[in-house]
Structure formats: C-alpha cells, structure tokens
N, C-alpha and C positions, 0 to 999 in steps of 0.2 A: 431413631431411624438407623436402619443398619446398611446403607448405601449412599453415599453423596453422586449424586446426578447432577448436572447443570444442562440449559441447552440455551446456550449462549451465541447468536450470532455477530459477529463485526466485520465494520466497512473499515477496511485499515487503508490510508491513505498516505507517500509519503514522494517529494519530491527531491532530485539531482538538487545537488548543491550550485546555488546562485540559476534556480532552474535552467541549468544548461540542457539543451537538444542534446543529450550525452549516449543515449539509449537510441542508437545508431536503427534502422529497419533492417538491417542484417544480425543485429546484435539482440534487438530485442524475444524474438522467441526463444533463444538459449537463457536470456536472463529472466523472461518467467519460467521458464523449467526449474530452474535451479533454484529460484526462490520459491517454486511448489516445493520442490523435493527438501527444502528444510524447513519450510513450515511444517509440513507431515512431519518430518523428522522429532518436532517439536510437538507431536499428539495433536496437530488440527486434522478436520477435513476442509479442504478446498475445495469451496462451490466453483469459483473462476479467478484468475487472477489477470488483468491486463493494464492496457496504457498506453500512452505515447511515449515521444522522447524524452520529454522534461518530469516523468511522473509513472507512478503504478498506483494501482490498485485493486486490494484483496478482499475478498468475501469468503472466510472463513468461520465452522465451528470452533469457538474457542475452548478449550479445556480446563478442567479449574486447576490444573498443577502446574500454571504457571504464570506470572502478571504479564497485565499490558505492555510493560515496558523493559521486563527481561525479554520479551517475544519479539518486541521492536531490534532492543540491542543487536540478539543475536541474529535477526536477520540482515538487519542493514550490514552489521560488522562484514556476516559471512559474505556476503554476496558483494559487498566492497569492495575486499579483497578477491573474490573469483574475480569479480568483473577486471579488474587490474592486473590480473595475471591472460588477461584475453589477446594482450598485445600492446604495442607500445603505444598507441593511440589511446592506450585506456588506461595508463599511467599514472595522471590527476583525477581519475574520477573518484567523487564524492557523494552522498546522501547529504542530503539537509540536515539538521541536526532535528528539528521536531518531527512530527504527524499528525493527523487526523485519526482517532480509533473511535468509532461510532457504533454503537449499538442497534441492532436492529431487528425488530419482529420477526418471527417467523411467516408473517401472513404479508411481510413484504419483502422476502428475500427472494421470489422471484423477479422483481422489481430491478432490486437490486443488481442482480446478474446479467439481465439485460443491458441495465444501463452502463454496467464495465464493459458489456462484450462491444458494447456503440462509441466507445471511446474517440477512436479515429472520425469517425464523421463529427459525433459530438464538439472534437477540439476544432472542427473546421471553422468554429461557431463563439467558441469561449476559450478565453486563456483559462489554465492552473489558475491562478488565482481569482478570478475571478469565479470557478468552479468552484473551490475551495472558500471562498466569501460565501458563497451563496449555503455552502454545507453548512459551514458553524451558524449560519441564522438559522438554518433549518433545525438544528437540535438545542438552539437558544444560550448557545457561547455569546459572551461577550468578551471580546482582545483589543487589545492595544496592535495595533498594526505595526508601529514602530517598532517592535519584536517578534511579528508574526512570519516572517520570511527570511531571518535568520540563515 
C-alpha cells in the first residue's frame, strides 16, 4: 500500500491534580482554547473539548505520528505551564499524573460529543470519579483503585 491512513477516534480524559476545583468558570474557556490550539498543533482534529473544574475532556481524531502518551505529555506539560503563568492564583496548579484515552467508533462519536458538551449539568449528578469508574467498566479495564487517583 502506498499511503498509511488511520481514522482513529479518542475520548481523552484527564483530571487537576488531587481533583482540585482548579479550573476556575472564568479560567476555563481560555484553557480549552489553548488546549485546542495544541492539540491541532499536534496533527488532531477537534470534535469538542470540555469539562468542569476538577477535569476536561477531549474528542479528538488522533493521527498516527504520534503516541498516546507523547500526545498526553505534551499537552498536559504545555497547558501546565500556560495555566500557571495566568496569575498567581494559578501558581500550584497541576494535572494528575494519569488519563483515560478510549477509543471510539465512528458511529458513536456523535454521542460522544454530546456527552462532553453536557458536562456541567452531567457533574450536577456524578463526581470525576465516579464518571471515570463507570468509563473504565465500560471499555472492560480492570484497576487497582489504590493507584487509580494518583
């Protein structure tokens, strides 16, 4: 074959460290922009990316020139640091150290998109982790808890 194609979709999941409320309602549309703008950066397209305070979440085409986990580093690293240069308030902010990256159909990525853009009423209803419990049953992880929140 004379062309590698992929067409890979992922639900990339990733929360504030010691899920802190860190991602202010003033703070947060600037920090999904800016984690749009390096994900592109990074060859995805963005279907949507959202969240509340303690958490985001992305629905991107992934590309094949890059792994799961260089794509994590360099977003979390970068946006780390933006976020920390936003003001003194935002000083100790952190990422978690893990994620969620889930694969997902094309015939359910309207789904998907939905359910990031419903995030706010959604968390009226369920913590992070218990949202996050309920994902990894759903794609058939099994974790030790005792290092799942790290």
């Amino acid at each position: 074959m004379a062309h590698s194609l992929s067409k890979i979709i992922l639900h990339v999941v990733f929360s504030t460290k010691d899920r802190e409320n860190s991602i202010t309602d003033s703070l947060r549309p600037r920090v999904h922009a800016y984690l749009a703008q390096v994900v592109r950066s990074l060859g995805c397209e963005v279907h949507i990316l959202g969240g509340v305070a303690d958490h985001v979440h992305l629905a991107v085409d992934f590309p094949r020139t890059i792994t799961v986990a260089d794509f994590l580093k360099k977003i979390k690293g970068s946006s780390s640091k933006w976020i920390k240069e936003q003001g003194p308030e935002h000083q100790k902010f952190a990422w978690q150290v893990g994620y969620g990256a889930f694969s997902v159909s094309a015939s359910h990525k309207a789904k998907l998109i939905q359910y990031i853009a419903n995030q706010e009423e959604h968390h009226r209803k369920e913590s992070f982790q218990d949202e996050f419990r309920k994902l990894i049953k759903k794609y058939g992880i099994v974790v030790d808890e005792t290092y799942l929140w790290d």
